[in-house]
C-alpha positions as CSV (number, residue, x, y, z in Angstrom):
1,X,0.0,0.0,0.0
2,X,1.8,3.5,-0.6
3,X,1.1,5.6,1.9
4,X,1.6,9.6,1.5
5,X,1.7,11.9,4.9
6,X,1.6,15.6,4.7
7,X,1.5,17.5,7.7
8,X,0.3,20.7,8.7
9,X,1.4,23.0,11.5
10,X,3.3,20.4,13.0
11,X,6.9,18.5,12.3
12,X,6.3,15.2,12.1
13,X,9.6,13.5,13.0
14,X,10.4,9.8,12.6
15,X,8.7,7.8,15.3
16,X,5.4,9.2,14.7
17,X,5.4,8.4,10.9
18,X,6.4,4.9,11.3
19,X,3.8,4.7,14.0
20,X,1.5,6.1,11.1
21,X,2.7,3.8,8.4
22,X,2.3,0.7,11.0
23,X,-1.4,1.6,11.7
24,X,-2.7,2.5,7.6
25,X,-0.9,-0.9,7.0
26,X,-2.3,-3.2,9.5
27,X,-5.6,-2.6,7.5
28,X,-4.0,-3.7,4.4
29,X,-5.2,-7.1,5.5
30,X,-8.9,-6.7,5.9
31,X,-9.2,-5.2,1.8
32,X,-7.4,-8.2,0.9
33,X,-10.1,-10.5,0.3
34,X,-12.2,-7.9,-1.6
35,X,-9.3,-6.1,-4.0
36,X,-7.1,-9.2,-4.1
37,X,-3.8,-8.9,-5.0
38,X,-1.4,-6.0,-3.9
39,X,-0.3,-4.4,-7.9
40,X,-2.3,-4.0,-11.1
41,X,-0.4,-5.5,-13.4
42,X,1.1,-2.7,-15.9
43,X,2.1,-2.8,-20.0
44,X,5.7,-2.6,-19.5
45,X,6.1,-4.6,-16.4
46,X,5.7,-2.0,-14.1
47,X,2.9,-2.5,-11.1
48,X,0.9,0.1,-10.2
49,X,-0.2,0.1,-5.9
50,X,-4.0,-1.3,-5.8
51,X,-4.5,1.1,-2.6
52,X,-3.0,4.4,-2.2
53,X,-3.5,5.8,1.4
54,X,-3.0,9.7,2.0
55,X,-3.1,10.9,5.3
56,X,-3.3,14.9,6.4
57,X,-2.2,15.5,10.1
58,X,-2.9,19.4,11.2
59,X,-0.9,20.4,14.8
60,X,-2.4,21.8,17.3
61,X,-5.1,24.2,16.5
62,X,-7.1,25.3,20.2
63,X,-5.3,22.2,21.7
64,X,-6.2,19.4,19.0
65,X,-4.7,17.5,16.6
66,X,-6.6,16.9,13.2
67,X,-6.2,13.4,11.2
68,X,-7.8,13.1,8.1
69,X,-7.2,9.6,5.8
70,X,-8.4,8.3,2.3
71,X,-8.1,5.5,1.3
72,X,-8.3,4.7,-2.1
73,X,-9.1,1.6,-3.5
74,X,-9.9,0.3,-7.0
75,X,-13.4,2.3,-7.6
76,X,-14.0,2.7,-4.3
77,X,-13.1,5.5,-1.4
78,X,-13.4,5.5,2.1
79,X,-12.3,8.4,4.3
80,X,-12.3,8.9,7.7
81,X,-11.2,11.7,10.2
82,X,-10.4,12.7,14.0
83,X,-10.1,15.3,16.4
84,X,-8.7,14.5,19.6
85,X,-6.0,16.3,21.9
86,X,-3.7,13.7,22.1
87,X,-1.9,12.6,18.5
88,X,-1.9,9.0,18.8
89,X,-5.7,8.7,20.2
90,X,-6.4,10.5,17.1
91,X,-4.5,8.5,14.7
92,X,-5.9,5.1,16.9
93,X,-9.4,6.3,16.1
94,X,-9.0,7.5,12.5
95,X,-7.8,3.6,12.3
96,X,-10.9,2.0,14.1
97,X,-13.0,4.2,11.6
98,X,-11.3,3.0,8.5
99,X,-11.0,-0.4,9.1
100,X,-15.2,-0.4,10.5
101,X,-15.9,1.1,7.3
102,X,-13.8,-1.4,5.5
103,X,-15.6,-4.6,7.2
104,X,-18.6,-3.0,6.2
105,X,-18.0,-2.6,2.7
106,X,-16.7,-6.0,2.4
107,X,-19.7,-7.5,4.1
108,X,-21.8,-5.9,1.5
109,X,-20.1,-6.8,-1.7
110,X,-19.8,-10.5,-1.0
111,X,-23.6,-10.1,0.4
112,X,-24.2,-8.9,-3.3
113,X,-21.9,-11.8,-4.8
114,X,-24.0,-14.6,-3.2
115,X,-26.9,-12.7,-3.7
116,X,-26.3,-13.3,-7.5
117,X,-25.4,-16.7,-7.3
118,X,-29.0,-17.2,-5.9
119,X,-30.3,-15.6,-8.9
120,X,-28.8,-17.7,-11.2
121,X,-29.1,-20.9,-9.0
122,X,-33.0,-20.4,-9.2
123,X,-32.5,-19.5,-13.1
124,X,-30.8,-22.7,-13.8
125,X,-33.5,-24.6,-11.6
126,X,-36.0,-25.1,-14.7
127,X,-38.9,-28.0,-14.1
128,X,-39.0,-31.2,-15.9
129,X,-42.1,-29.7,-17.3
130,X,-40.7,-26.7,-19.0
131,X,-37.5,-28.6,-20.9
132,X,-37.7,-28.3,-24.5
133,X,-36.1,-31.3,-26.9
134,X,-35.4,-30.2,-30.6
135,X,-37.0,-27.3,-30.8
136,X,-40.0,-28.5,-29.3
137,X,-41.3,-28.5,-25.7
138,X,-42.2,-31.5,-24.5
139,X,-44.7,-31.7,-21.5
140,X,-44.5,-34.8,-19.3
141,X,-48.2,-35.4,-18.2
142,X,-49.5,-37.8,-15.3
143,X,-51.0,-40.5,-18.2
């Protein structure tokens, strides 16, 4: 996942953007199942990320910190944000936000994958009644 920080008002030194990094990639696992592998494959070889995470930190403004993150994924975005006076609490919630919205999304696209192979289950489910043999339907009666 490439991740892109840019902070505002505020000088982000190592430790907090490895803490950053640690926490946009633990969800990397979660959008697995739904977005599959981790490059697109390019023309020339070259892969292309399948998520791209930028995340917007603004210092202290009134006494809170400001974390904003999108994620984005192929045809889909999800964003989240937090405001909290402590940085990490902020960053730990903007987290929990991303990766609730995540579950959800993934609970509702396989919901609509089955929900087509029902369809098609109960299209392929013709009656014995309603076969047709060369070009002619043949009705089986009680006789």
């Amino acid at each position: 996942m490439k991740i892109t920080i840019k902070a505002t008002k505020i000088e982000l030194n190592p430790e907090i953007k490895k803490f950053i990094e640690e926490q946009i990639n633990s969800l990397e696992k979660f959008a697995k199942g739904i977005f599959g592998e981790k490059y697109y494959d390019g023309f020339f070889g070259k892969g292309k990320p399948r998520a791209e995470a930028r995340v917007e930190v603004k210092g202290k403004e009134r006494g809170y910190y400001y974390v904003e993150c999108n994620l984005n994924f192929p045809k889909k975005l999800i964003r989240s944000e937090s405001l909290k006076k402590d940085l990490k609490t902020a960053i730990y919630e903007m987290k929990d936000e991303l990766q609730r919205e995540i579950k959800e999304y993934k609970e509702k696209f396989f919901a609509k994958v089955k929900r087509g192979a029902r369809k098609l289950k109960r299209e392929l489910k013709i009656s014995e009644a309603a076969k047709i043999k060369e070009g002619k339907r043949v009705l089986k009666e009680g006789i």
